[in-house]
N, C-alpha and C positions, 0 to 999 in steps of 0.2 A: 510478369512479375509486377505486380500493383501494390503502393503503399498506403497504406489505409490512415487518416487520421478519425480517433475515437473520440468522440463528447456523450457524455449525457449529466443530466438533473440530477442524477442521484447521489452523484456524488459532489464534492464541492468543486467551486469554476479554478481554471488556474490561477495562479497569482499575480504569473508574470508575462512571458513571451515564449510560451511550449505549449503543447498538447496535452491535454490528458493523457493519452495513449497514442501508441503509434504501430501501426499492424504493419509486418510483412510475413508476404508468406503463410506460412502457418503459427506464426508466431506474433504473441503481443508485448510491446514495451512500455509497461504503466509508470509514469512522471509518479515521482514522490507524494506520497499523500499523507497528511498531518491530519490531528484529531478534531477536523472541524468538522462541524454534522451541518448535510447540507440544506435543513428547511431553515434553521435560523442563520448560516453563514458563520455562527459561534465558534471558538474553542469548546469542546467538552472540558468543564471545571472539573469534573470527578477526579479519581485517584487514575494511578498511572496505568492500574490493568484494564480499566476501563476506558481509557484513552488509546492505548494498544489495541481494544476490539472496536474501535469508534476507526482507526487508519484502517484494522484487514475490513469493515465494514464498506470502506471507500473502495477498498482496492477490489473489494468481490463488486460491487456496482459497476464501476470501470469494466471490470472482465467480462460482467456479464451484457453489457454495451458492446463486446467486442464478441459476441457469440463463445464465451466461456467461460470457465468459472477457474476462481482461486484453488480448488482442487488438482488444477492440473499446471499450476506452481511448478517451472524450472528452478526459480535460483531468487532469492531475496537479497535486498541490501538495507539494511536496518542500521539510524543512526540514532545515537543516543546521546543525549549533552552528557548522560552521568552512567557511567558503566557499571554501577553498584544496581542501576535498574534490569542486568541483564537476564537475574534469573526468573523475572515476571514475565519479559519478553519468552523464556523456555516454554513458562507454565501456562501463559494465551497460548502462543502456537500451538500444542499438545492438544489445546482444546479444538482447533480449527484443523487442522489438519494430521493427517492418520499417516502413518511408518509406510512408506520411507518417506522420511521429509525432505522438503527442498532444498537444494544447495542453497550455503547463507552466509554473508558478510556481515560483523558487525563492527562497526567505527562510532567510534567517541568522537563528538565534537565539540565544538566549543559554543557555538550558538546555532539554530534553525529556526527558519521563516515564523512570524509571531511569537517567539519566544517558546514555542511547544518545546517538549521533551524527547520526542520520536517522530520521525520522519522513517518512513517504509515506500521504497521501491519495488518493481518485481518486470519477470521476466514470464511470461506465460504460453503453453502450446492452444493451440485453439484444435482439438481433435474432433468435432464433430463435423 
């Protein structure tokens, strides 16, 4: 049993003192990722559903760093500073991913790293 830690470029570097992701087993555990795109190191200024496809954006880079993809989504943890953003967060996900979707938490907070709006975590099977 070997624990894998995950980096790559495509997605943005961490912030703090974690991994990007962290492999065991058949399984991957992707650290929170905010709407920074990682050629400029930016926040995406856009509106909030674009900010939401700019985190699953990170989060499929990360996955696919770990030999998989967002498709095969266990379980999301999704935080929002304003919970009236929650029905855009619906109407991304529908876009990205097809029935049955992943088990999902979502928490209101009060502040996340650079002021973003949403912070997205995940849980992922690596089946290939």
């Amino acid at each position: 049993m070997t624990i894998t830690h995950i980096k790559t470029d495509a997605a943005p570097s961490a912030i703090g003192s974690y991994s990007q992701a962290v492999g065991f087993e058949n399984i991957i555990y992707l650290s929170g990722q905010i709407p920074i795109v990682p050629k400029t190191n930016q926040i995406l200024a856009k509106d909030f559903k674009e900010q939401v496809r700019q985190v699953f954006s990170n989060l499929q880079q990360v996955a696919l760093a770990g030999k998989t993809e967002l498709a095969n989504c266990l379980k999301l943890t999704i935080f929002l500073t304003d919970m009236s953003n929650f029905s855009e967060v619906n109407a991304v996900m529908r876009e990205i991913f097809n029935e049955p979707f992943p088990a999902r938490a979502v928490v209101e907070v009060s502040t996340l790293p650079k002021g973003v709006e949403v912070e997205i975590d995940a849980i992922i099977a690596v089946t290939k």
